[in-house]
C-alpha positions in Angstrom: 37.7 -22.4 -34.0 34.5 -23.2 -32.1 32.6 -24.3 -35.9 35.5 -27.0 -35.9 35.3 -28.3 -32.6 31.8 -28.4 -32.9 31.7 -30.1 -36.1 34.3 -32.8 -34.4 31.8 -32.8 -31.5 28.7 -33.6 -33.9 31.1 -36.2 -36.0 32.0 -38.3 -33.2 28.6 -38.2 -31.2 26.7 -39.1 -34.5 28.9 -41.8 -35.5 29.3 -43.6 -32.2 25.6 -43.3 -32.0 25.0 -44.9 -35.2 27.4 -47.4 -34.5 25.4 -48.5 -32.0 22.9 -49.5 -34.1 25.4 -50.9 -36.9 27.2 -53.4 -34.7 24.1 -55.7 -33.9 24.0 -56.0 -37.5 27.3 -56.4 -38.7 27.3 -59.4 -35.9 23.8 -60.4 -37.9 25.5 -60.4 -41.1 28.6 -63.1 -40.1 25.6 -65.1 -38.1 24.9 -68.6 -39.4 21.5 -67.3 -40.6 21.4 -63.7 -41.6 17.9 -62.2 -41.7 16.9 -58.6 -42.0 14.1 -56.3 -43.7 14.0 -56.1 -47.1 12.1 -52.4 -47.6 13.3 -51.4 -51.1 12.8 -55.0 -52.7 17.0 -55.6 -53.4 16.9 -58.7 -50.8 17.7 -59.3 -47.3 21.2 -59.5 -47.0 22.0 -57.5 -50.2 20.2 -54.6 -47.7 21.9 -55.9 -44.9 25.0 -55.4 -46.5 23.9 -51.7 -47.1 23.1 -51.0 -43.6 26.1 -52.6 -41.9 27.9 -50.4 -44.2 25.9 -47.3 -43.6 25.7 -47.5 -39.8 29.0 -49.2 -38.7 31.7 -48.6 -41.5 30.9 -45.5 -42.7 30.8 -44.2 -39.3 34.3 -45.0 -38.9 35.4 -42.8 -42.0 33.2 -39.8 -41.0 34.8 -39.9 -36.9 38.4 -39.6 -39.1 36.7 -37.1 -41.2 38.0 -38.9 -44.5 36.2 -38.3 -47.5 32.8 -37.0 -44.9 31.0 -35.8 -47.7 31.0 -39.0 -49.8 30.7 -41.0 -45.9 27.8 -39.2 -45.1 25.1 -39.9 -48.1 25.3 -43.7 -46.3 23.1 -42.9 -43.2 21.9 -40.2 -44.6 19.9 -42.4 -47.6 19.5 -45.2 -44.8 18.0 -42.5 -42.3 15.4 -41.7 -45.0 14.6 -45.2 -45.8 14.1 -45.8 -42.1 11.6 -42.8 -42.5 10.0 -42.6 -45.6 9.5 -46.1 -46.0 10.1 -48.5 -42.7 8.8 -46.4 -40.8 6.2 -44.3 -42.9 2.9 -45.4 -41.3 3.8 -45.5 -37.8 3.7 -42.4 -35.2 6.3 -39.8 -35.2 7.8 -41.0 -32.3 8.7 -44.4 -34.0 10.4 -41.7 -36.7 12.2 -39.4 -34.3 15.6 -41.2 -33.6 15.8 -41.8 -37.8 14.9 -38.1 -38.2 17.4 -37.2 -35.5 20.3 -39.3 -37.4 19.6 -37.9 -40.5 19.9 -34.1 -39.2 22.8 -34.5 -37.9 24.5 -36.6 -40.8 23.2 -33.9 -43.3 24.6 -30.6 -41.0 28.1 -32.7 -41.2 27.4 -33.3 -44.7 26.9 -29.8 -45.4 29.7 -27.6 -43.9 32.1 -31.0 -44.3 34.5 -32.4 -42.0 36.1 -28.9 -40.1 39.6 -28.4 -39.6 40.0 -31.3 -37.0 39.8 -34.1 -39.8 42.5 -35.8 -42.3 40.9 -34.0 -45.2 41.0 -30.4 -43.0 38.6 -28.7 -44.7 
């Protein structure tokens, strides 16, 4: 019982977190004028598109713990982006909070939703 309250615990405090971050940018996205990075070359709102997705939509499927596993490879893949390539250069403490996000996101991703979810597994 306490591995599925726990994975409900890191669900929720992971997604709201990252939601956080998403909302800005799905405002960003219906602005007038979207602008945002373009690190993997696909265009700036093509990869805005991908990280309102990944940090506010997603999100909302790995809270209800619907398809988690599937839901998760979004932040996770955005997370390492935000490392590996954003944020490559610059000090670790400009990497932590990406690092952080993409822990958590992969411990969910890897013992799935818990018991506490609508796929209950």
């Amino acid at each position: 019982m306490n591995t599925n309250i726990t994975l409900l615990i890191t669900r929720i405090v992971f997604s709201l977190s990252m939601m956080t971050h998403g909302y800005p940018k799905l405002l960003n996205l219906f602005s007038d004028n979207p602008s945002f990075g373009n690190p993997i070359g696909i265009g700036e709102v093509p990869t805005l598109i991908i990280a309102v997705l990944a940090e506010f939509i997603a999100p909302i499927f790995i809270i209800i713990g619907y398809r988690t596993k599937i839901f998760t490879l979004l932040p996770m893949l955005t997370m390492v982006i935000a490392v590996f390539v954003v944020h490559l250069d610059d000090p670790f403490k400009r990497k932590e909070l990406a690092l952080l996000y993409l822990v958590g996101f992969l411990i969910v991703f890897l013992m799935g939703p818990g018991k506490y979810s609508i796929n209950k597994k």
